[in-house]
C-alpha positions in Angstrom: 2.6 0.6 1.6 2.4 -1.6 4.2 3.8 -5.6 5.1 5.5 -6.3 1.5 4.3 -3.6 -0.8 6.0 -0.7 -0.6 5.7 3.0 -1.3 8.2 5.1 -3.2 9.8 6.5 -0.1 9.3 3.2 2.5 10.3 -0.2 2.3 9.8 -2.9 4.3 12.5 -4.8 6.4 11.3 -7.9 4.7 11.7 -6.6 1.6 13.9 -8.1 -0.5 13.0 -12.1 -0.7 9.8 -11.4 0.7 8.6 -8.8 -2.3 9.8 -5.0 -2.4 7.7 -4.1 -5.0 9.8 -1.1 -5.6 10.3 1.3 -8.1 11.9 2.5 -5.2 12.9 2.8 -6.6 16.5 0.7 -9.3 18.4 -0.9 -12.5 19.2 -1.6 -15.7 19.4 1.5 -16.8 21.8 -0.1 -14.3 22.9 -3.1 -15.7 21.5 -6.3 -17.2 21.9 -10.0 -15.9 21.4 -11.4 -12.6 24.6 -9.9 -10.4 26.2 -8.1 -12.8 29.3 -6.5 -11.5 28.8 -3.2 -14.1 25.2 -2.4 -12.5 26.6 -0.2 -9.8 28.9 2.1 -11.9 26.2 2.5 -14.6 23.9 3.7 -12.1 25.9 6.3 -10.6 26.7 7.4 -14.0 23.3 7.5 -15.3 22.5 9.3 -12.0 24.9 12.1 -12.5 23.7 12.8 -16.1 20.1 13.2 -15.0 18.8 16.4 -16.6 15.7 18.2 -17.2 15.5 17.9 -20.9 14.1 21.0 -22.9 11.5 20.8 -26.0 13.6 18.9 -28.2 14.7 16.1 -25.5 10.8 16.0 -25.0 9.4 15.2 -28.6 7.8 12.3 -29.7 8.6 9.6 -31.0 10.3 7.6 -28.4 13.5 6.2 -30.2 12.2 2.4 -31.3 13.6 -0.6 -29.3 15.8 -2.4 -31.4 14.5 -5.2 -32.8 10.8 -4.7 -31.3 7.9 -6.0 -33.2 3.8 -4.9 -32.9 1.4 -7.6 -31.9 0.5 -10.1 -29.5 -0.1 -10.6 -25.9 2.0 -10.7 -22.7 0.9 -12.5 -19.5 1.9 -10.6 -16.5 2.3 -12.6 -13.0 2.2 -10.0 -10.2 1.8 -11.1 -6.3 -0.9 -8.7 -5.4 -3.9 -6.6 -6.5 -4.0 -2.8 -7.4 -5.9 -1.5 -4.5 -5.5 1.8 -6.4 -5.7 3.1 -10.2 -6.9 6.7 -9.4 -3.5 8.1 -10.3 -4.2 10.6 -7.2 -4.2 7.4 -5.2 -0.8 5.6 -6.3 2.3 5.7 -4.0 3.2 1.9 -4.1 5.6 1.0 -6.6 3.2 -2.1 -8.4 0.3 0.4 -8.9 3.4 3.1 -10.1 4.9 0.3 -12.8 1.2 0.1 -14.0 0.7 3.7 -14.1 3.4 4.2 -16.6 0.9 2.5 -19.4 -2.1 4.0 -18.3 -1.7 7.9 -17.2 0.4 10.5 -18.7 1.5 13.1 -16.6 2.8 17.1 -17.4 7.0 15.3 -16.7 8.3 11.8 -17.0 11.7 9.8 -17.7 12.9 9.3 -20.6 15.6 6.6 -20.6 16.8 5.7 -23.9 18.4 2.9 -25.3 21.8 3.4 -24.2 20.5 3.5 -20.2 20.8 7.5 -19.8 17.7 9.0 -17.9 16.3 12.6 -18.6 13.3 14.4 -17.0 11.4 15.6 -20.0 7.8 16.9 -21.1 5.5 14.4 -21.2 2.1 16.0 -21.5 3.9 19.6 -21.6 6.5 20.5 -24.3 9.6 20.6 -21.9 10.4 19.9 -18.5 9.1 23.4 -17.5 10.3 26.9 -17.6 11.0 28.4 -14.0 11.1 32.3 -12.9 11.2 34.5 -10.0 13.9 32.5 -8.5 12.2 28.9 -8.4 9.2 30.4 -7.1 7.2 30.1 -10.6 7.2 27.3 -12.8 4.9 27.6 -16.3 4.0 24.5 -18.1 2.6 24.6 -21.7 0.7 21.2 -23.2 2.0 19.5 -26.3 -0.8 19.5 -29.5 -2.9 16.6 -29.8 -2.7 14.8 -26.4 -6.3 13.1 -25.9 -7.4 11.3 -23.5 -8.5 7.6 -24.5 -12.4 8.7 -25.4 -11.1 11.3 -27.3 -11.3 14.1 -25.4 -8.6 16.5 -25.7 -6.4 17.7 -22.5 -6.9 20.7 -21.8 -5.3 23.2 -19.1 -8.7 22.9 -17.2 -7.9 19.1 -16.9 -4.4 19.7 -15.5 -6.3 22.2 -12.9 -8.2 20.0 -11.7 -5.8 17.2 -11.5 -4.1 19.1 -8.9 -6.7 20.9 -7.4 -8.3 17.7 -6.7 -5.2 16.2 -4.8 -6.5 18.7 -1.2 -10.0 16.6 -1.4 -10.1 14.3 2.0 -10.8 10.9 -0.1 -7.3 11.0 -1.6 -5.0 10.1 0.7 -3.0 7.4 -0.5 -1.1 9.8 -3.5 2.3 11.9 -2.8 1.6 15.1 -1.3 4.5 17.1 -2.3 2.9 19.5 -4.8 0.3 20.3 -2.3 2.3 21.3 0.3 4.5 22.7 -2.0 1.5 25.2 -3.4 -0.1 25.5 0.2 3.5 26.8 2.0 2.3 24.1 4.7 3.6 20.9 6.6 1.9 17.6 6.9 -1.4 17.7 6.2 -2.2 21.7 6.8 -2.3 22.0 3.0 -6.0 20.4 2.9 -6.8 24.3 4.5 -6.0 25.3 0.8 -9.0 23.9 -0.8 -10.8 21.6 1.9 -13.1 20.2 -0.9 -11.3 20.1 -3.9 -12.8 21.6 -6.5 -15.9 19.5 -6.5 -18.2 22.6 -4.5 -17.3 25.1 -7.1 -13.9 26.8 -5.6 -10.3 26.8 -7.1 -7.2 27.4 -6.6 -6.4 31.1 -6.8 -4.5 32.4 -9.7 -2.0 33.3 -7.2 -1.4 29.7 -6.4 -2.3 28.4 -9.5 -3.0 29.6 -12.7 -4.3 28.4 -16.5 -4.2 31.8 -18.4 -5.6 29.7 -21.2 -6.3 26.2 -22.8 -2.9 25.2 -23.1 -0.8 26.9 -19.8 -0.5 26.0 -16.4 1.6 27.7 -14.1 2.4 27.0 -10.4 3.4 30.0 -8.2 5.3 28.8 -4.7 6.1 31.0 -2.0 9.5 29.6 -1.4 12.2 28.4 -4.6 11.1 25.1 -5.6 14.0 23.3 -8.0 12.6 19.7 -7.7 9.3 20.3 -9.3 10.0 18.9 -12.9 10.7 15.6 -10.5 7.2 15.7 -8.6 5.6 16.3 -11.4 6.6 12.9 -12.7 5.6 10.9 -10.0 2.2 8.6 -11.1 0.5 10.2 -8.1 0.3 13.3 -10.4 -1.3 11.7 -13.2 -3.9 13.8 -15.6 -7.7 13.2 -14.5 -10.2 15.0 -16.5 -12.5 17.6 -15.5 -15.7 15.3 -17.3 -15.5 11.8 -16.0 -14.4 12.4 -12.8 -16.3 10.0 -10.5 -14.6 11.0 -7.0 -14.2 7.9 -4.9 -15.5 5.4 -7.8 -12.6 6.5 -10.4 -10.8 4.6 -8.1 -11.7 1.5 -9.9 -12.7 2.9 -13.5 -10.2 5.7 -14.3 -9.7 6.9 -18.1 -6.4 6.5 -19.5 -4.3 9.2 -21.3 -1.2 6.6 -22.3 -0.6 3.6 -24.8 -3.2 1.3 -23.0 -6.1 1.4 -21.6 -8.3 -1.3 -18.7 -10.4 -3.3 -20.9 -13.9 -2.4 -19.3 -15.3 -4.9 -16.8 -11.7 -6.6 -16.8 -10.3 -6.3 -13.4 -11.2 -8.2 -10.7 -9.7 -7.9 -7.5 -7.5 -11.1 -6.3 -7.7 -12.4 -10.4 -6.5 -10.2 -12.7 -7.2 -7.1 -15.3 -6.6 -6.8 -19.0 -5.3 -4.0 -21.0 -5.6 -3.3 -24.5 -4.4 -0.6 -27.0 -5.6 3.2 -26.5 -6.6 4.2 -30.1 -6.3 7.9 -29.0 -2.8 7.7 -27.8 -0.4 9.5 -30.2 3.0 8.2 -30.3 4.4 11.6 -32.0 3.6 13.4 -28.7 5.2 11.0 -26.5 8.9 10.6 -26.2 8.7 8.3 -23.4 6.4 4.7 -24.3 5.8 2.6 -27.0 2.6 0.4 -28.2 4.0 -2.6 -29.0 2.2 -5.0 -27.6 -1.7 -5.9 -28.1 -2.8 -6.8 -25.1 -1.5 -7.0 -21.2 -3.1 -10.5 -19.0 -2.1 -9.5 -15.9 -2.7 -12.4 -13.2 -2.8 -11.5 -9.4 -2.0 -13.8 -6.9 1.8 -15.6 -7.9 4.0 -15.4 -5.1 7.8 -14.4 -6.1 9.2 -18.4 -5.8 5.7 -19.4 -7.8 6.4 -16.8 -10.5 10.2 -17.3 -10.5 9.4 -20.9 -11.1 7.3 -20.3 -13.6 9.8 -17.8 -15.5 12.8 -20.1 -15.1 11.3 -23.3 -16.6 10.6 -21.3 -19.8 7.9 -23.5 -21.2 4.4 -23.1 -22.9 2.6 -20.0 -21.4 5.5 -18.8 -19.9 7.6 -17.8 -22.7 5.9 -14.5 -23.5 5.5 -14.1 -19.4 7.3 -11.8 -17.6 6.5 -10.2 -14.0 6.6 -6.3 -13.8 7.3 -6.1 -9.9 7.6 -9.8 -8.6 11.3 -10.7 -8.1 13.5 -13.6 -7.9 12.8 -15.1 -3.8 16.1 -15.6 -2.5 15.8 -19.3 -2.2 16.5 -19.2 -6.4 19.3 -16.4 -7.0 21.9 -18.9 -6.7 20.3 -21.2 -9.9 19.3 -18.0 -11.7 23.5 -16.9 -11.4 24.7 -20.0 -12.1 22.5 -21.1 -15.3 23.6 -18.8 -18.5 20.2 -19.7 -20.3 18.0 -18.3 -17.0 21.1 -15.7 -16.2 20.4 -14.2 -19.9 16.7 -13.8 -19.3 17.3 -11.9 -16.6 17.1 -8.0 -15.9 19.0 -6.7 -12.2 20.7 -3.2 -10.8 19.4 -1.1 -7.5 16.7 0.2 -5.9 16.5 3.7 -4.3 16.2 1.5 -1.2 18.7 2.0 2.1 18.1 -0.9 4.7 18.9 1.0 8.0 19.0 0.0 11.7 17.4 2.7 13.7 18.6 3.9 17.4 15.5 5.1 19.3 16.9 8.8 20.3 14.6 9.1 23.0 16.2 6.0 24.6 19.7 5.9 23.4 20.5 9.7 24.4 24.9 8.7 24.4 26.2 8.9 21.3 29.1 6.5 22.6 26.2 3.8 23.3 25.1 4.0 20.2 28.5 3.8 18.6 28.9 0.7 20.5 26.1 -0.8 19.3 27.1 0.5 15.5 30.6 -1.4 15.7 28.8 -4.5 17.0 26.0 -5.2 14.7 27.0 -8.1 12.3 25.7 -6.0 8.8 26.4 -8.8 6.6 24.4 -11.3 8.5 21.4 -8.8 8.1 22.3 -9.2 4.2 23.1 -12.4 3.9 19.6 -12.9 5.4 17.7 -12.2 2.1 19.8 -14.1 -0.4 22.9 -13.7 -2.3 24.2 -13.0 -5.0 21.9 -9.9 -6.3 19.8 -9.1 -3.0 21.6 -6.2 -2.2 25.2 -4.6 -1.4 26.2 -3.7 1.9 25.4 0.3 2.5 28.6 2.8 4.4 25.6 6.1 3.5 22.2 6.6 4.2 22.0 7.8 0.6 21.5 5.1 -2.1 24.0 4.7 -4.9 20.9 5.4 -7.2 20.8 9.2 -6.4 22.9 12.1 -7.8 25.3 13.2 -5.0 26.1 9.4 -3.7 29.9 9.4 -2.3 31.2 5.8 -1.0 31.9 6.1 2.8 32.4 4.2 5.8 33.1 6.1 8.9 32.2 3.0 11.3 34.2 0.5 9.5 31.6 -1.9 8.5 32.5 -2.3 5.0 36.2 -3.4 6.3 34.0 -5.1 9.4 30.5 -6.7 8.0 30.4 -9.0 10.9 30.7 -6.6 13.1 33.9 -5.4 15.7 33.0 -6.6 18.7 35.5 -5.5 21.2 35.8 -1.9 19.6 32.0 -2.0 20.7 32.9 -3.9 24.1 35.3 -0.6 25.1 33.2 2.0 24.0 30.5 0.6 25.7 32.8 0.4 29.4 33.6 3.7 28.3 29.9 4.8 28.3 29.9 3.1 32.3 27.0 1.1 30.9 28.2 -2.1 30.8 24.9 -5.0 31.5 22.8 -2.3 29.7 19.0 -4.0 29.1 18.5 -3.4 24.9 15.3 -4.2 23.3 15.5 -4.9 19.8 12.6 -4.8 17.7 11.9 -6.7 14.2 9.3 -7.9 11.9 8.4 -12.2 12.5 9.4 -12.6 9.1 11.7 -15.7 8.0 14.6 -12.8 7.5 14.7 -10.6 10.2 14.0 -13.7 12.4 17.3 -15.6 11.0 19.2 -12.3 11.6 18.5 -11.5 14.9 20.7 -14.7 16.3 23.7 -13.2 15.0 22.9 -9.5 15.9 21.5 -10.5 19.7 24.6 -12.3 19.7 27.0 -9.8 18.6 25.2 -7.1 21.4 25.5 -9.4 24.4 29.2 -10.4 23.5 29.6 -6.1 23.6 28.2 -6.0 26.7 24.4 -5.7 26.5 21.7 -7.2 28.0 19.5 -7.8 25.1 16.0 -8.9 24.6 14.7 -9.8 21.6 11.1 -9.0 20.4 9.2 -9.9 17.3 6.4 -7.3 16.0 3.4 -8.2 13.1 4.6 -7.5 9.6 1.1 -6.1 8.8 1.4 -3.3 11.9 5.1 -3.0 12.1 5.7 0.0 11.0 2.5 1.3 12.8 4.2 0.2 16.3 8.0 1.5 15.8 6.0 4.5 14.1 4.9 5.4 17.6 6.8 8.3 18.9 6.9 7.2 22.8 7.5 3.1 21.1 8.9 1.1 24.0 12.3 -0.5 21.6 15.3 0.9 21.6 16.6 -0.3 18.1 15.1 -1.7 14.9 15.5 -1.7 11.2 13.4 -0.2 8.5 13.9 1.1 5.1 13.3 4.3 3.3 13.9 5.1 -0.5 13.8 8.5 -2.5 10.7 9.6 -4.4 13.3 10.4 -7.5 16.9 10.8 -7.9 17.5 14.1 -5.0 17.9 13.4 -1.4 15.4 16.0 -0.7 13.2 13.0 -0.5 15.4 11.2 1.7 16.7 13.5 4.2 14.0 15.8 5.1 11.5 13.3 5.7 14.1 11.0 7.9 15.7 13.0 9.9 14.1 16.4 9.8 13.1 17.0 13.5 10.1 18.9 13.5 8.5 16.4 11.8 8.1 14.0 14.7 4.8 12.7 15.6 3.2 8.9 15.4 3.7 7.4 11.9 5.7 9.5 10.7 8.9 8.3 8.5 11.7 10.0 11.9 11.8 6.6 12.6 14.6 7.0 14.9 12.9 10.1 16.7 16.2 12.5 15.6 16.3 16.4 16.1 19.1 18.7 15.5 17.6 21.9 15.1 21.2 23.0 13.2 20.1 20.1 11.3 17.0 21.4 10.7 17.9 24.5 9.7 20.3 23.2 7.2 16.9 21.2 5.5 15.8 24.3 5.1 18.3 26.2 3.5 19.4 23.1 1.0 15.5 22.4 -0.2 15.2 26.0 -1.7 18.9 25.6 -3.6 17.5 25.9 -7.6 20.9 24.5 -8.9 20.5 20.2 -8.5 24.7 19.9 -8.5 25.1 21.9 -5.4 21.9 20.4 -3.8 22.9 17.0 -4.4 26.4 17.6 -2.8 24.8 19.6 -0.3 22.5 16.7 1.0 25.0 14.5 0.3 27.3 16.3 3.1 24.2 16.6 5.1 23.9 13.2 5.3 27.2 12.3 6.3 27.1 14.7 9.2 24.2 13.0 10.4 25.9 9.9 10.3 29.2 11.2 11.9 28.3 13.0 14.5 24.8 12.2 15.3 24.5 8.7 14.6 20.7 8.2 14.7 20.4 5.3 12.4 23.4 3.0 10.9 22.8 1.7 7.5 23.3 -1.6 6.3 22.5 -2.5 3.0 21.4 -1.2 0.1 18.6 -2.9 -2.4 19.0 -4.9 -5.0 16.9 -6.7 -7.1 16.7 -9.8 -10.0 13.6 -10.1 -12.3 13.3 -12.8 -14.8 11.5 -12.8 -18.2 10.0 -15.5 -20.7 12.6 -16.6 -23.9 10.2 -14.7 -26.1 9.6 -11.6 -24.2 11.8 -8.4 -25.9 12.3 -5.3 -24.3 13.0 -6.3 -21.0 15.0 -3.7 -19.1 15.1 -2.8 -15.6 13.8 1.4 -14.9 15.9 2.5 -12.0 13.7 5.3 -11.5 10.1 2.9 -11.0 12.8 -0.1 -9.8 11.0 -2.5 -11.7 10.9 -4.0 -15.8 9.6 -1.1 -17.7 7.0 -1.8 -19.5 6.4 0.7 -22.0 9.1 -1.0 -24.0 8.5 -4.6 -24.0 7.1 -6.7 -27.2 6.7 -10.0 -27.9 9.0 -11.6 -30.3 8.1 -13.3 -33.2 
């Protein structure tokens, strides 16, 4: 979640050459090839045709990958270790790629082969069954589902999955469901159930309920029509009632999907190994297949080490593919331009919108910061992490990746990317605060560091008195986090959980969620803002929420300007000459490995 890794709702501002590891995540569902041209349309039309699938949609088998043959092994090369396999624990996208062959959850994607996403049943028969407006959503699990020792899941296990979630040693996972069940903010739903379930109390029926074996339902006081979307999200993966070890399943968890961790195989900073799951039954699972042996995952290749590696093609590396590490921005240009690498190559979005934040509590006229809006140079920011296929420059603060995305530009920087510098240079004589002292903030990365010429130069040419300084990449987000932060504007990231802005725009610019660390990077608060948060997260129908948030959005953006965004994510990934399968997941922004094989 923090420096280069990132977490399904924030990236970092060094993200793109430097490693997003996002799911954010988001791709070929959106298009395949390094830079293809087609990636952005088939994402907003796979976005738009997003449903939540009923029983049919959700039974097994998953449709077979054309051409995909059983056997083998595939080496992985990922940058980092899994600090997390707890499913409970996992919010960063690596550990949520991973996830997807290990844990099996009560919702999941399907996308099938002809790129179109739906949210179907995974370990429950449909995508769920809501009543009393929203307010009730009953789950029933699929026949035969096992976990890999054999024991069968049970309703008692899906309890205590989520009843587990309020315990104080998990606090990495999303909380969403939690706060969701406890009618609370931040972390006030821990009151629910201080302890888990591990000193003998549960969740009331009220709250939630297993009438028997095979039934869970969740009972919310306020309409909740995003649930068959939490619900997919790794951090809600099924842990059984027997086996769990608290803080040590951590690093031993039991698996519920295709694979499994071969016992004593991972070892942090090396690697870890996964085989099949013998009690994984691909006619109750519409989403994965099992068609490779055996996972080598290798820790420790950096992105232009593993991009090497993939473009020479040779020995090892033909059946090696990466599931998070992208191309580093010093290759996209060779991966475009050569049609043997171009071919092995898999590219499209992430849920990721690069933004460059206005500190509210220090830039109080609008007409200051709509100076500095016209002034900063967005395509330098871009260009700063490699073209083609880093990213695209952003007009919204909600990614082309999510249902309700409208193209817009209301400060003219798509017809501007380097920025207007006398529009800024009036406004700001207009203001009367011509010589004004700006302190822009950024991470001593190679990127932000080679953008900041051109957007300190940009600001002084307007008319400001600028002063640049350079945070830690490791504590960034710690320091602009800070509500009473001493900058007055710098960039950050944020990406949606899954394909609503209800992950975007409540966290971001709801108001009375200000405090230190929290995601209100910009320190914004419109209580007519706020109330509108309100009213749009308990919508139950997803077309008038999406337009709804959509609108919100841009009303921030118009009238409010608290953040201006500048570009949004992109990603290449490259794959070995006999690796099969390889597509791009725009919903976990990464190759998705449930259908990759190796080819004869």
């Amino acid at each position: 979640m923090k420096t280069v890794r990132t977490h399904r709702a924030r990236a970092t501002v060094v993200a793109l050459s430097a490693g997003a590891l996002v799911l954010t995540a988001c791709s070929s569902g959106a298009g395949k090839g390094a830079g293809d041209d087609e990636g952005r349309k088939k994402a907003e039309s796979q976005r738009a045709q997003i449903t939540f699938g009923d029983a049919k949609a959700s039974t097994g088998p998953a449709e077979a990958v054309p051409g995909a043959t059983s056997g083998g092994t595939l080496k992985v090369y990922q940058r980092d270790t899994y600090a997390h396999l707890d499913p409970a624990q996992i919010y960063v996208s690596d550990e949520g790629t991973l996830s997807t062959l290990l844990f099996r959850r009560l919702t999941s994607y399907h996308l099938d082969n002809q790129g179109k996403y739906t949210v179907v049943g995974d370990l429950a028969t449909d995508s769920g069954k809501s009543s009393d407006g929203g307010r009730t959503w009953t789950y029933t699990l699929k026949k035969g589902v096992k976990f890999e020792n054999g024991q069968p899941i049970t309703s008692k296990d899906l309890r205590h999955t989520f009843e587990r979630q309020f315990a104080s040693f998990v606090s990495n996972g999303p909380t969403y469901v939690q706060r969701w069940l406890a009618d609370a903010q931040g972390n006030e739903y821990r009151k629910l159930l201080p302890d888990g379930p591990y000193k003998g109390k549960h969740l009331p029926d009220s709250v939630l309920e297993t009438p028997d074996e095979n039934t869970i339902r969740f009972h919310f006081k306020k309409p909740v029509g995003d649930l068959p979307y939490a619900l997919a999200m790794a951090g809600y993966g099924i842990v059984p009632e027997k086996g769990d070890t608290k803080e040590k399943y951590d690093k031993a968890p039991i698996a519920s999907g295709p694979y499994k961790i071969q016992p004593g195989s991972f070892k942090s900073g090396k690697g870890i190994q996964l085989v099949r799951n013998p009690n994984w039954d691909p006619n109750t699972d519409i989403v994965r297949h099992q068609y490779v042996d055996r996972f080598d995952i290798q820790f420790g290749v950096s992105y232009p080490d593993s991009t090497q590696r993939l473009m020479s093609d040779s020995a090892d590396n033909k059946t090696a593919i990466s599931f998070n590490n992208q191309v580093d921005a010093a290759s996209l240009q060779q991966v475009a331009g050569d049609p043997d690498i171009k071919k092995r190559s898999t590219s499209g979005y992430q849920p990721y919108v690069g933004v460059m934040n206005f500190n509210m509590k220090r830039l109080k006229d609008k007409k200051v910061r709509e100076a500095i809006a016209y002034a900063l140079p967005i395509q330098a920011i871009l260009d700063a992490y490699g073209v083609p296929g880093g990213g695209e420059l952003a007009g919204s603060y909600i990614s082309p990746t999510l249902t309700g995305h409208k193209d817009i530009d209301p400060y003219g920087k798509l017809k501007k990317p380097m920025g207007d510098v006398e529009k800024a240079k009036q406004l700001l004589k207009e203001a009367g605060k011509v010589g004004m002292k700006l302190t822009f903030a950024y991470t001593n990365a190679p990127e932000p560091q080679k953008y900041s010429v051109a957007v300190a130069d940009n600001l002084r040419k307007a008319g400001f008195n600028v002063q640049n300084k350079d945070l830690p990449s490791d504590t960034y987000y710690d320091i602009i986090g800070k509500v009473n932060n001493q900058f007055d504007i710098y960039p950050s990231a944020w990406g949606a959980d899954w394909p609503s802005a209800l992950t975007v725009i409540p966290p971001v610019y709801d108001g009375r969620q200000i405090q230190d660390n929290a995601p209100n990077y910009s320190h914004y608060n419109n209580p007519a803002v706020n109330k509108e948060i309100d009213r749009i997260s308990q919508l139950t129908d997803q077309k008038q929420a999406a337009n709804d948030w959509f609108a919100l959005g841009e009303k921030i953006l118009k009238e409010d300007l608290p953040q201006l965004p500048t570009f949004y994510y992109k990603q290449i990934q490259l794959h070995g000459s006999k690796v099969g399968g390889a597509v791009n997941n725009d919903i976990i922004s990464s190759v998705d490995p449930t259908k990759l094989y190796v080819k004869k």
